[in-house]
C-alpha positions as CSV (number, residue, x, y, z in Angstrom):
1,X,1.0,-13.6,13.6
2,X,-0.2,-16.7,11.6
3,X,1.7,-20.1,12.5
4,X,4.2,-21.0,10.0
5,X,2.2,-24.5,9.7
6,X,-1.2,-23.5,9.7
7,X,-4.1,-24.6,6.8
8,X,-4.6,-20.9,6.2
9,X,-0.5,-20.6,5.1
10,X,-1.1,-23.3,2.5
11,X,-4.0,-21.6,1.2
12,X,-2.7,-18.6,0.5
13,X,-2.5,-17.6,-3.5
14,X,-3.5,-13.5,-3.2
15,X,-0.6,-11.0,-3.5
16,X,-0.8,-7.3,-2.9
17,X,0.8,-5.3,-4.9
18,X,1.5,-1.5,-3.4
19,X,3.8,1.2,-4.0
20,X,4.3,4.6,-2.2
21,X,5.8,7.6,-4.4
22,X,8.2,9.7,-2.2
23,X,9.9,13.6,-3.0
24,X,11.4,14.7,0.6
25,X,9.0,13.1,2.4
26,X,10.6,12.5,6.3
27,X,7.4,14.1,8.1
28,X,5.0,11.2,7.2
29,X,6.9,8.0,5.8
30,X,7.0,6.4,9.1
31,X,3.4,6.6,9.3
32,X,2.6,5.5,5.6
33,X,5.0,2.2,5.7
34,X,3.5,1.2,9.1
35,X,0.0,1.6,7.7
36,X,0.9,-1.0,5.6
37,X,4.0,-3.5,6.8
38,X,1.1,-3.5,10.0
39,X,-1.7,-5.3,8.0
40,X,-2.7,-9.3,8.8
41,X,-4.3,-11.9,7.1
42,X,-3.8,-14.5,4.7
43,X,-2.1,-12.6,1.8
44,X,1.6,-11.3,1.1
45,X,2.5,-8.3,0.1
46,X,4.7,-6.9,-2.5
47,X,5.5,-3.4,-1.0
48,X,8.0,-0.8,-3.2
49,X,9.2,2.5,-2.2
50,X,9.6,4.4,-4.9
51,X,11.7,7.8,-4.4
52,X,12.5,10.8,-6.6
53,X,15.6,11.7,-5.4
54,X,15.2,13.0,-1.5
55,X,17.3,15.2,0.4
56,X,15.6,15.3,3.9
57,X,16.7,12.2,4.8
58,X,14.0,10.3,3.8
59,X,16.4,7.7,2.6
60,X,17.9,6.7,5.3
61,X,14.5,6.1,7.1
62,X,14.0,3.8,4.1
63,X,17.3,2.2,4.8
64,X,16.0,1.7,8.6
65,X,13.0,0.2,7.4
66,X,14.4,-2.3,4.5
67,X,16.6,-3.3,8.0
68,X,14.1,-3.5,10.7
69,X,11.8,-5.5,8.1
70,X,14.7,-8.0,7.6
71,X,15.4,-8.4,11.1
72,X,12.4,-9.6,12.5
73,X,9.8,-7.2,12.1
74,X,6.8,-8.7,13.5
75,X,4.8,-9.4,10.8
76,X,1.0,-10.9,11.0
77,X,0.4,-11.7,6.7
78,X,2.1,-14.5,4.9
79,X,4.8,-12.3,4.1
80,X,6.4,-8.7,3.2
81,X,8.8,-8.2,0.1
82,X,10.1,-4.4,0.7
83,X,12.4,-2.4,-1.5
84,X,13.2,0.6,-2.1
85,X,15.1,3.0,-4.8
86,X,15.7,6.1,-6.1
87,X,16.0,7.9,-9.1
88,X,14.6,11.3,-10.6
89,X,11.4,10.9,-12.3
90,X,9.1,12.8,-14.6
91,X,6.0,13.7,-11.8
92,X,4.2,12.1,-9.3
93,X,2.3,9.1,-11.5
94,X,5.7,8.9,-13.4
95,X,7.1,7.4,-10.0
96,X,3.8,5.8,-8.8
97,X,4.3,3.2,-12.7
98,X,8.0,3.1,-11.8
99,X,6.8,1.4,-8.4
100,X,4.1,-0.8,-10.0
101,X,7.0,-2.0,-12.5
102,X,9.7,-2.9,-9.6
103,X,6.9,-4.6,-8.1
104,X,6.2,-7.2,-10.6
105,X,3.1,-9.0,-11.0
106,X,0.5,-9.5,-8.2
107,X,-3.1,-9.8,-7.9
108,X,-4.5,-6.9,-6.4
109,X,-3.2,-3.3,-6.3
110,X,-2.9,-0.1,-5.1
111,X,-0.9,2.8,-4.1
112,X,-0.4,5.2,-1.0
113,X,1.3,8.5,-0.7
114,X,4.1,9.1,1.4
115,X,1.0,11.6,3.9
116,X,-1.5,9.1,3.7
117,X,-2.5,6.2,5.4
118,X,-4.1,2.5,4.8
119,X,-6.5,1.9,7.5
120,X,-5.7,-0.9,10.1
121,X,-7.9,-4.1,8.1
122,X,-8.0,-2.9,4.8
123,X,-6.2,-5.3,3.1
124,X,-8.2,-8.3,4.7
125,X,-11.0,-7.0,3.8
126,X,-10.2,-6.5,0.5
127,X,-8.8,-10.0,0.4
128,X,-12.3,-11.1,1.6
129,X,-14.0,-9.2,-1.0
130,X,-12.1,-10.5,-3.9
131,X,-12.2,-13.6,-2.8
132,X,-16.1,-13.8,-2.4
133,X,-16.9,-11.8,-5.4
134,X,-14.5,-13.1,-8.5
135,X,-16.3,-10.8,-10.5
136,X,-15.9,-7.6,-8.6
137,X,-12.8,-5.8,-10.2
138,X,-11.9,-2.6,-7.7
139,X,-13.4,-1.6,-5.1
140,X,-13.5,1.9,-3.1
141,X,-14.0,2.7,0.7
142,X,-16.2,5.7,2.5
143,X,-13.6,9.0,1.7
144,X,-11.8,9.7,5.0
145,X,-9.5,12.7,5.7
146,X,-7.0,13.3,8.5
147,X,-5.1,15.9,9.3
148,X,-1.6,16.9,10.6
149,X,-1.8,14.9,13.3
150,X,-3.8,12.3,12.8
151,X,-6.9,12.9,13.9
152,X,-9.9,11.8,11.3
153,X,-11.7,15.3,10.1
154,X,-14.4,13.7,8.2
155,X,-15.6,10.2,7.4
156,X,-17.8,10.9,4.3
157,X,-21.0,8.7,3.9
158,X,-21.9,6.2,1.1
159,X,-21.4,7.9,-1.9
160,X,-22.7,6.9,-5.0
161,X,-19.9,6.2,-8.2
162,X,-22.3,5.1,-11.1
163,X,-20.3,3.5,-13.7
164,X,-21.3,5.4,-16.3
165,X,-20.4,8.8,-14.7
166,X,-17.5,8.0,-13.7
167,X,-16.4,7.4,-17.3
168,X,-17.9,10.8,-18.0
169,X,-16.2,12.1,-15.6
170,X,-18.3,13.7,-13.2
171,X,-16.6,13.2,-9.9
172,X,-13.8,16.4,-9.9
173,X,-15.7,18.6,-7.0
174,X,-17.3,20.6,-10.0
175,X,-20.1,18.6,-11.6
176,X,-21.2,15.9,-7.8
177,X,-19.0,16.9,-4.8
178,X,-17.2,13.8,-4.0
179,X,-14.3,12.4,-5.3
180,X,-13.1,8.8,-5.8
181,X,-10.6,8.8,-3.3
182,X,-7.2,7.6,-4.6
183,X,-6.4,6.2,-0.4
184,X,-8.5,3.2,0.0
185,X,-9.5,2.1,-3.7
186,X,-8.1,-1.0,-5.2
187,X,-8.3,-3.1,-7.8
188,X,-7.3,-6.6,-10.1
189,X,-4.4,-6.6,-11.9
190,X,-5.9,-7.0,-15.1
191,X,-8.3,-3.8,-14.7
192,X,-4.7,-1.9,-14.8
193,X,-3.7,-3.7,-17.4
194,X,-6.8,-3.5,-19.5
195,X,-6.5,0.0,-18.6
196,X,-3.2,0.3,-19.8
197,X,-2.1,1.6,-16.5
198,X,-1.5,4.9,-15.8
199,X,-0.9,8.0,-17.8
200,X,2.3,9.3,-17.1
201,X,2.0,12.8,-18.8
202,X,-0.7,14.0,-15.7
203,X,0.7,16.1,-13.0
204,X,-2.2,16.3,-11.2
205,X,-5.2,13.9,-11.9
206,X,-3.7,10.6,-13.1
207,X,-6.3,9.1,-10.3
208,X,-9.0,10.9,-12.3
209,X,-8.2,9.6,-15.5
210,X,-7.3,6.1,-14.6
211,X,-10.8,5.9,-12.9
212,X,-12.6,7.0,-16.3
213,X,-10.6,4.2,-17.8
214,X,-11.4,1.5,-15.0
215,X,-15.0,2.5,-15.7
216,X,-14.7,1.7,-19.0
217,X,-14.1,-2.1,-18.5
218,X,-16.3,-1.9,-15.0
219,X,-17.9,-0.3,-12.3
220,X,-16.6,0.6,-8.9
221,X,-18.5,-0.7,-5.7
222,X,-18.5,1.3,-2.8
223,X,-17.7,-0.7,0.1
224,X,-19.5,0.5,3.7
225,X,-16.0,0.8,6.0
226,X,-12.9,2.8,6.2
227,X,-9.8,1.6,4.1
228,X,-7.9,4.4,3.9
229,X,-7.1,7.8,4.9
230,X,-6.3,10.9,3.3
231,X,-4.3,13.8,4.7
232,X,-5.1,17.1,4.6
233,X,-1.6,19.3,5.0
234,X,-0.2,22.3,3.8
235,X,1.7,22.6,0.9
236,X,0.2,19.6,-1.2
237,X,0.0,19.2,-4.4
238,X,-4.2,18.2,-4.4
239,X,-4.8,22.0,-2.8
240,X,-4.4,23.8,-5.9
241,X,-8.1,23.0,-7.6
242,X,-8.1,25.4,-9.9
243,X,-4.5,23.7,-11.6
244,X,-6.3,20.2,-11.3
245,X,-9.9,21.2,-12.9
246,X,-7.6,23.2,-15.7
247,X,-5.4,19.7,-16.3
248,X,-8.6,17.5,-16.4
249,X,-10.7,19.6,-18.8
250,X,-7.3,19.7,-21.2
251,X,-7.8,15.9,-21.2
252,X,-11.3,16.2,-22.6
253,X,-12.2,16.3,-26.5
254,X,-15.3,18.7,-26.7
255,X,-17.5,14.8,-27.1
256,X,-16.7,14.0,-23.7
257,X,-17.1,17.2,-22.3
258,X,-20.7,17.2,-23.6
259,X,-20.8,13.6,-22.4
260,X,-19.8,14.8,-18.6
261,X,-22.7,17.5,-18.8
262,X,-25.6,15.2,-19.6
263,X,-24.0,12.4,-16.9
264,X,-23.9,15.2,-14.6
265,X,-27.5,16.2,-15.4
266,X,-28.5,12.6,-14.7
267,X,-26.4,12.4,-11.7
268,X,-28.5,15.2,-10.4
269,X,-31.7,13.6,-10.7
270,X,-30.4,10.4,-9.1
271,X,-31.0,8.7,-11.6
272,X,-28.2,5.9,-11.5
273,X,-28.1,2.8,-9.4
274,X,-24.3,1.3,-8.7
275,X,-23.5,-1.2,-6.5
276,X,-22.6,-1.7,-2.5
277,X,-21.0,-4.1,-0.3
278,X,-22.5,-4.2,3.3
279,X,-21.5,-6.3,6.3
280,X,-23.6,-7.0,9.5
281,X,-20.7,-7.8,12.3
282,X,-19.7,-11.6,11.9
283,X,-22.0,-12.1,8.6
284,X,-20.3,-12.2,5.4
285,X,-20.1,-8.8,3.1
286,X,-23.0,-9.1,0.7
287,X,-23.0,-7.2,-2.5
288,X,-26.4,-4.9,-3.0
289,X,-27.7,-2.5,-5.7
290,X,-28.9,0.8,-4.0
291,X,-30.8,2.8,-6.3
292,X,-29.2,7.0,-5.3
293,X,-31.4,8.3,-2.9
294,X,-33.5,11.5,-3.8
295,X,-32.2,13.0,-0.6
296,X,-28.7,12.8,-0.4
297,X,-27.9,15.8,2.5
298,X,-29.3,13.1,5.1
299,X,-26.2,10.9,4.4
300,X,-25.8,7.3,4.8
301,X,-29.4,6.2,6.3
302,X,-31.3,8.1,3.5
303,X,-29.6,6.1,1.3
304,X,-30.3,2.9,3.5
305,X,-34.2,3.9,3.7
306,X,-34.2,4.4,-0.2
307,X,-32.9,1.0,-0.5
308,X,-35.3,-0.7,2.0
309,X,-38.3,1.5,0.2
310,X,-37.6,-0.3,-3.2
311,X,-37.0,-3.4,-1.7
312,X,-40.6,-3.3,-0.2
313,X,-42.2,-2.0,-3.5
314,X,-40.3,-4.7,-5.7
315,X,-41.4,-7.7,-3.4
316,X,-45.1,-6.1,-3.2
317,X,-44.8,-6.2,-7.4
318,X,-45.6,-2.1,-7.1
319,X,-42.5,-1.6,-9.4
């Protein structure tokens, strides 16, 4: 909890901006609302609920929460705004810009899904990132995915998002295995607006698109910790690929489809570098370039070792 009169209070200028998209979504909302009404440090947040017209009951957990948050709901940041409303919407990133909208402005965004979860710290460390690297426009943790009950399934290592194929769109399972994972990337404001937010007419991968769009204006980094989580279930939307890949190649004129082959091709070869941020316990996160490793089934160390290996050559003038 941070004292009402401390220096850090009157120091506070960064507002989160975060919305959750909800259809009949009792199971997990607990969960997703605590992820985030739980974060501390020296920021407020600007947190909307933004359902499509529930039946399960999933309102009245909102109504609980809009309560409990009003009542005295221990709360460790400079403070929580939370709404809620509901109203039938046109798809999932439909509702996702209806919640940015009832949020207002803010500094730094992002959303969360109704399964999903913000890890326990991500929001300070964003705030320390953005506030260390002006520059630095959105940032992406190490995918992680959950399942059912909680339990992580997979923490993925660093992955490498060069700018460049990201706006070709390489990163949709087909053309380099990862994805940018929507759960734990945020960004500026003014990326979303320069982006001109999202595009409402996806069903599917509005994430997608929106990241070929950030790349555009600037590249991702790829920050070494956990900031979000990703639940695997049954029954969601994300599990039907074959629909996705279909609704992203639609979005393609036959240029950028050509475009996404010879990024991919690249991609391959490792032959992008793209940026990092790394922490050593107490030290401060320190932005890196790592050139993509040549061996990239050895995970997270390779990539560590490839760095260190260029590092050596470039101080020795060999390169």
């Amino acid at each position: 909890m941070l004292p009402a009169n401390s220096n850090l209070c009157e120091r506070i200028s960064v507002r989160f901006s975060i919305t959750t998209p909800v259809l009949n979504g009792r199971k997990f909302i607990d969960q997703t609302i605590l992820s985030v009404v739980s974060q501390t440090g020296p920021f407020s947040i600007r947190y909307h609920i933004q359902d499509g017209g529930s039946k399960d009951g999933t309102l009245d957990l909102l109504a609980t929460w809009k309560h409990r948050i009003d009542s005295g709901f221990p709360i460790g940041c400079a403070g929580i705004d939370f709404t809620y409303s509901s109203a039938p919407d046109k798809g999932l990133y439909d509702g996702i810009s209806n919640g940015f909208a009832a949020c207002g402005d803010a500094d730094v965004m992002t959303w969360i899904n109704a399964d999903d979860r913000l890890e326990a710290g991500s929001l300070a460390t964003i705030y320390e990132i953005f506030s260390r690297y002006p520059d630095v426009k959105w940032v992406t943790g190490r995918p992680t995915v959950i399942n059912e009950n909680g339990e992580i399934l997979d923490i993925a290592p660093l992955t490498p998002f060069p700018q460049k194929a990201v706006a070709a769109g390489i990163f949709d399972g087909r053309f380099a295995q990862k994805f940018i994972q929507q759960e734990g990337t945020f960004w500026r404001m003014r990326l979303w607006t320069a982006a001109n937010g999202l595009n409402r007419h996806f069903r599917l991968a509005g994430d997608f698109d929106l990241w070929r769009r950030f790349a555009v204006h600037s590249e991702v980094v790829i920050c070494n910790s956990i900031l979000g989580n990703f639940r695997f279930r049954d029954g969601q939307l994300s599990a039907d690929k074959s629909a996705y890949h279909r609704e992203i190649d639609a979005s393609l004129s036959t240029e950028e489809v050509e475009t996404r082959a010879a990024a991919s091709k690249t991609y391959k070869r490792a032959g992008f570098a793209y940026p990092v941020l790394v922490r050593h316990y107490s030290g401060p996160w320190t932005l890196e370039r790592w050139p993509m490793c040549i061996a990239p089934m050895l995970g997270t160390r390779a990539f560590q070792w490839e760095y260190k290996r260029i590092s050596v050559m470039s101080s020795l003038g060999m390169i």
